[in-house]
KEMARPA-103640 format. One record per residue (C-alpha): residue in one letter; x, y, z. Coordinates in pm, whole numbers, plus 32768, in hexadecimal, padded with zeros to 4 digits. Layout:
BEGIN
AXYZ...
END
This chain:
BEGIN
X7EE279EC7EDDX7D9E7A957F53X7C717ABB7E73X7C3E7C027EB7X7C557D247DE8X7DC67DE67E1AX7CCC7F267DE0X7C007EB57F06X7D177E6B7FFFX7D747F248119X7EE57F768139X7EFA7E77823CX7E667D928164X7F4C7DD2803CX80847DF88115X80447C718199X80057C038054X81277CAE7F96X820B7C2080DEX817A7AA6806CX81A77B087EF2X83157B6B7F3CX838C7A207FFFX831479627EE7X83A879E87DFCX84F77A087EE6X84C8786D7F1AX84DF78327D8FX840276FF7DC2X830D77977CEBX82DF77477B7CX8315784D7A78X819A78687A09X815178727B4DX825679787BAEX81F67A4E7AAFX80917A5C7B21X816F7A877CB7X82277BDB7C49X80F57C6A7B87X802F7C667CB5X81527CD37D78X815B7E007C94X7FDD7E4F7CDCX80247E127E3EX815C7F087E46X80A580197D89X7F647FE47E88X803880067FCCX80F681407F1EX7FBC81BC7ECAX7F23819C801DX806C822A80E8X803E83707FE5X7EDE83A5805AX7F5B836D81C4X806584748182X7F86856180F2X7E9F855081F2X7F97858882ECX802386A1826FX7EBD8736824EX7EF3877183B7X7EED88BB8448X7FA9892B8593X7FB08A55865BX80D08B0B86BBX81218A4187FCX812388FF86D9X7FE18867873AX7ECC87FB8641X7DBA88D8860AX7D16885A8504X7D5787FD8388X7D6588B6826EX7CC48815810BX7D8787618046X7D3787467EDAX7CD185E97E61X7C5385557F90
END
């Protein structure tokens, strides 16, 4: 398990981790104090990735297109 934050992660960060996180907990070689502590991170990690993808989703619908379908610009999007 990394150190770092799950708050300062980048999805690509979290998405590695949470992978990791996952197979041990699939392997059941872990002991149950120490899976505990496993699936709490792996809840973090879940809700960080699903966090990030909704931003990326927002952002990407931001986008504006003309009427031939290409991008013209972006439009605000509240909370960003």
């Amino acid at each position: 398990m990394s150190d770092t934050p799950v708050d300062k992660m980048s999805f690509e960060q979290a998405m590695k981790e949470l992978e990791a996180v996952v197979g041990q907990l699939e392997r059941g070689d872990v002991a149950l104090d120490a899976s505990i502590t496993l699936y709490e991170r792996g809840a973090a990690l879940k809700k960080r990735c699903e966090e990030e993808l909704n931003r990326a989703a927002e952002k990407v619908a931001a986008i504006t297109l003309n009427g031939d379908g290409a991008p013209t610009g972006t439009k605000p999007v509240e909370g960003l």
